[in-house]
Residue, then its C-alpha position, 0 to 999 in steps of 0.5 A: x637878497x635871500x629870497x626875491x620881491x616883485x614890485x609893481x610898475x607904478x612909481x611911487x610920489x615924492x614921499x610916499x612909503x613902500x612895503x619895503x619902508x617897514x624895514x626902514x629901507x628908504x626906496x628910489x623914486x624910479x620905477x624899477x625895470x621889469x624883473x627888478x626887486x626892491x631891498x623888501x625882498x630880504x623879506x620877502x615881501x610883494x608890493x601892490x602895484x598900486x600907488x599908497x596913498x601920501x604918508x600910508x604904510x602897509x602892513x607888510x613894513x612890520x611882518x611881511x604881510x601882502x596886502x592890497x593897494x587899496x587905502x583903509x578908510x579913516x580909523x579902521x583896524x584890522x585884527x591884526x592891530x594887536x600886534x600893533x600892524x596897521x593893515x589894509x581895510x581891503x578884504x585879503x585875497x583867497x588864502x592870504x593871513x594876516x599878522x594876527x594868525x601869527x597868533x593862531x586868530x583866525x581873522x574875518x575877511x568881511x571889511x570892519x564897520x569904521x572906527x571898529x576894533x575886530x579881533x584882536x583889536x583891544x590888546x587882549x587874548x581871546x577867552x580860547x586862547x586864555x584858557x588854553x594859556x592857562x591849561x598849558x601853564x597847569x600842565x607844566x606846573x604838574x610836571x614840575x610837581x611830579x619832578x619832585x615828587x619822589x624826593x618830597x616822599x623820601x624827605x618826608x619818610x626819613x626826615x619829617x615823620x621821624x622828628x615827629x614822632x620823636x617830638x611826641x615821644x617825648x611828651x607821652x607817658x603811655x607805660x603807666x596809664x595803660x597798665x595800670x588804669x583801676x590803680x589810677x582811679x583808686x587814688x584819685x583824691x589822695x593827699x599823696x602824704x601817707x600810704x594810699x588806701x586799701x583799695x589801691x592796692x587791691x586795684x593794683x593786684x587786679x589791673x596786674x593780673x589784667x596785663x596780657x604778657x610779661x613785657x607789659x608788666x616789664x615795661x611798666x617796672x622800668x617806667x617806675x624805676x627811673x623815678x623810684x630806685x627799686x620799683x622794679x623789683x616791687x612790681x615784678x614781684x607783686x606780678x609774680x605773686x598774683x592773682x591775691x584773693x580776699x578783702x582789700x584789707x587782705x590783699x594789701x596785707x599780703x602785699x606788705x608781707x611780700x615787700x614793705x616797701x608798699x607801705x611807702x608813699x613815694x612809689x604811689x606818688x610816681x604812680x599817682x604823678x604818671x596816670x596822665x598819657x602826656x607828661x611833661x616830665x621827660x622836657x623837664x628832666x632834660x633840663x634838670x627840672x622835676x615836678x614835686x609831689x602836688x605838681x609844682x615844676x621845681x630844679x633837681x637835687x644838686x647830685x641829680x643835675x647832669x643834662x644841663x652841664x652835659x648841654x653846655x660840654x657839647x657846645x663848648x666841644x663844638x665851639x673848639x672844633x668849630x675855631x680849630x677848623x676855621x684856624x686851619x682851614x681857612x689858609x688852607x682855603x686862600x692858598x688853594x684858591x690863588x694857584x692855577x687851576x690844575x694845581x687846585x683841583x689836584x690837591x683838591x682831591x687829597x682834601x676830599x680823600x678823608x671822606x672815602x674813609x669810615x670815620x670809625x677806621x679813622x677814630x681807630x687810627x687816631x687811637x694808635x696815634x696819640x696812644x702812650x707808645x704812638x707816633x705823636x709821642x714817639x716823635x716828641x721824644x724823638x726831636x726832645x720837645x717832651x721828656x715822657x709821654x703826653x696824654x693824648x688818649x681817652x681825655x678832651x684833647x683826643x677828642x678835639x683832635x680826631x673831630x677837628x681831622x674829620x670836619x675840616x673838609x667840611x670847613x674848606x670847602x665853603x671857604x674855597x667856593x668863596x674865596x674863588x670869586x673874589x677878584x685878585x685885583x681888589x687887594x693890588x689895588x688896596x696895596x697900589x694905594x698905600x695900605x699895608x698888605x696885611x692892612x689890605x688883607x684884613x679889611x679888603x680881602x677877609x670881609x668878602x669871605x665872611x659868607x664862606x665863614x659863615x656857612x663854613x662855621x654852621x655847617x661844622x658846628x651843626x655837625x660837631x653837636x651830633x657826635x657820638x663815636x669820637x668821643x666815645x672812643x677816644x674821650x673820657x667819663x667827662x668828655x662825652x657829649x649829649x648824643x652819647x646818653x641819647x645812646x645810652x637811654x635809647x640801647x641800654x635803659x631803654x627810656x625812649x622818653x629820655x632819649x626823644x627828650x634830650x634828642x628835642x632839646x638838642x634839636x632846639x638848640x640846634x634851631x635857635x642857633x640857627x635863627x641867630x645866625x641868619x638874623x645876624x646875616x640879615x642885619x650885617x649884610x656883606x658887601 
């Protein structure tokens, strides 16, 4: 008994139920002697001194609520009957609560009319404390929010924003259209056969005499360059010359005399071609595409066509990586995951030692490995595996080997978190039924890793798509990946265009891959 219930000297009729009752405390019929407590004191609960009335409960079986001895009348409810507590209808004393302040309602003394509900009586909250429910609810929500906050700002500045703008890039053609605007209305109309008319060209001496600086004028030569082979020296040389004065027929005189080549049609169709602001052009070439002299979309000469191939080579390049890591990775993982768990988390710790390291301190590594006079063949020469050195440098084989040595943490890692949860017991129980170890192997144990595979196989693929050093340093003129041009166009042409284009497809391919996988995940559910 923690705390002590007085009980009143009246003893109760065959049948009858205490306070103490709802606790499910059946009570002697005897009346208790004087200072005595009832088994309601563990609630601590008085019980009135008046008999109940046969078969009626108080309120305080169900919360340790005093109430008074007098019987409710029939059908009436007190507002504490949202809790579900049938209650006295006797008005409480002075200072008394009933179940429903619990609840923070405060209840009226004044007896209810029968067969009324008060309060709290139909089951639902007050509009108060609604809306106070509701505006507890909103702060907690903006708490949440503002949690998380500085991280959707840092995703959105260094993620969202930048693909973005490099997917706008892609489409926009602005060195032409800006640069040379009175160029473009002059041929409009032009059959794009024969040189256009004089006064393109007077309109190109004046729009280039209109460019503020240098640098626009570059930029413009640049644009045209990668089109036309040799357009840069035409416009920086009619930039220099400028202004020309005279008659149209004049100025495209002097022009020719300048450079015969502005007599040619081809220079004025990538003009003409490059007067629009958006372009598709730059899509196009990423797929080996081009638009022809009226606009039809039609595929690049065969000594043109490079990005498609150089697609496929970097999906292949990942593929092989991907398998390699998965070959090796995956032993490695099941043999970690059926030691103690001390030995586990200290060669844990040499599978994650790779990742203190630069990857370009271990390109570099790799480089005086595999090299002619290396340790790799020093050492098959060694144990008469080869008579003379293996090319293992500046070719495909380097390149694999170097990737598969950086991403194969990136591999283990998954595969251990899977195979941890899978229970031992299922592959003793497949061999204590007679299947073959390996049998129990391969079709207990392998498919309840296949979630670890999975996300083990994107993550490395997904990563292997973007390289950029590996294979530049240790792979040959064939064996470079997309992201090496992207590179090229970005710090050498500088063709932004290009390079946000084939940084798109590659984007692309990445997502649609991605689709596959998780569409496959959903038909093929693993259980």
């Amino acid at each position: 008994m923690q705390e002590r219930l007085g009980v009143s000297g009246a003893r109760p009729p065959e049948g009858a139920h205490t306070a103490a009752e709802g606790e499910g405390i059946p009570v002697s019929g005897a009346r208790p002697p004087e200072g005595a407590h009832t088994a309601a004191e563990g609630e601590g609960i008085p019980v009135s001194a008046a008999r109940p009335p046969e078969g009626a409960h108080t309120a305080a079986g169900g919360e340790g609520i005093p109430v008074s001895g007098a019987r409710p009348p029939e059908g009436a409810h007190t507002a504490a009957e949202g809790e579900g507590i049938p209650v006295s209808a006797a008005r409480p004393p002075e200072g008394a609560h009933t179940a429903a302040e619990g609840e923070g309602i405060p209840v009226s003394a004044a007896r209810p009319p029968e067969g009324a509900p008060v309060g709290a009586a139909d089951g639902s909250a007050p509009g108060a404390l609604r809306q106070a429910l509701a505006r507890a609810q909103r702060r907690r929500q903006w708490r949440a929010f503002s949690l998380t906050l500085p991280l959707l700002l840092f995703l959105l500045l260094t993620l969202l924003l930048p693909i973005a703008a490099l997917l706008l890039r892609a489409v926009e053609n602005p060195e032409v259209a800006r640069a040379l605007p009175g160029t473009i209305r002059a041929l409009d109309g032009w059959d794009r056969r024969d040189a256009p008319p004089a006064a393109a060209y007077a309109a190109l001496v004046r729009d280039l005499a209109d460019l503020p600086d240098g640098a626009d004028a570059g930029a413009l030569a640049r644009r045209l360059n990668s089109e036309v082979p040799g357009a840069r020296s035409m416009v920086m040389g009619a930039y220099r010359s400028r202004p020309f004065a005279g008659s149209d027929e004049a100025i495209r005189q002097r022009l020719l005399q300048a450079d015969p080549r502005w007599g040619q049609a081809p220079l004025w169709r990538a003009i003409a071609k490059n007067g629009a602001r958006w372009t598709p052009d730059y899509l196009l070439a990423a797929l080996d595409l081009q638009r022809d002299a009226q606009g039809r979309i039609e595929r690049m000469p065969a000594d043109q066509r490079a990005f498609v191939g150089i697609l496929l080579r970097t999906f292949q390049i990942s593929l092989v990586v991907t398998l390699c890591c998965l070959l090796l990775g995956y032993p490695l993982a099941w043999w970690l995951a059926a030691l103690p768990a001390r030995a586990a988390n200290v060669l844990m710790i040499l599978v994650l030692v790779p990742f203190w390291t630069s990857v370009l301190v271990r390109v570099a590594a790799w480089i005086v490995l595999l090299q002619s006079e290396g340790l790799v063949n020093r050492a098959l020469i060694g144990l008469g595996l080869v008579a003379e050195p293996l090319a293992l440098l500046f070719n495909r084989t380097g390149v694999v080997i170097a990737m598969v040595h950086i991403l194969l943490p990136f591999m283990i890692l998954p595969l251990y978190s899977v195979m941890k949860n899978v229970p031992p017991s299922y592959l003793r129980a497949a061999v204590s039924l007679g299947s073959p170890p390996w049998a129990a192997f391969l079709r207990v144990y392998v498919p309840q890793t296949y979630p670890g595979i999975g996300a083990g196989a994107l993550l490395v693929f997904i990563l292997a798509l973007g390289y950029y050093i590996t294979p530049a340093l240790l792979g040959g003129a064939d064996d470079q990946m997309l992201s090496y041009y992207i590179a090229r166009y970005t710090n050498v042409d500088v063709n932004w265009g290009m390079a946000c284009a084939l940084s798109a497809l590659l984007l692309l391919a990445t997502l649609l891959l991605y689709g596959v996988y998780r569409r496959i995940g959903k038909e093929q559910p693993i259980h």
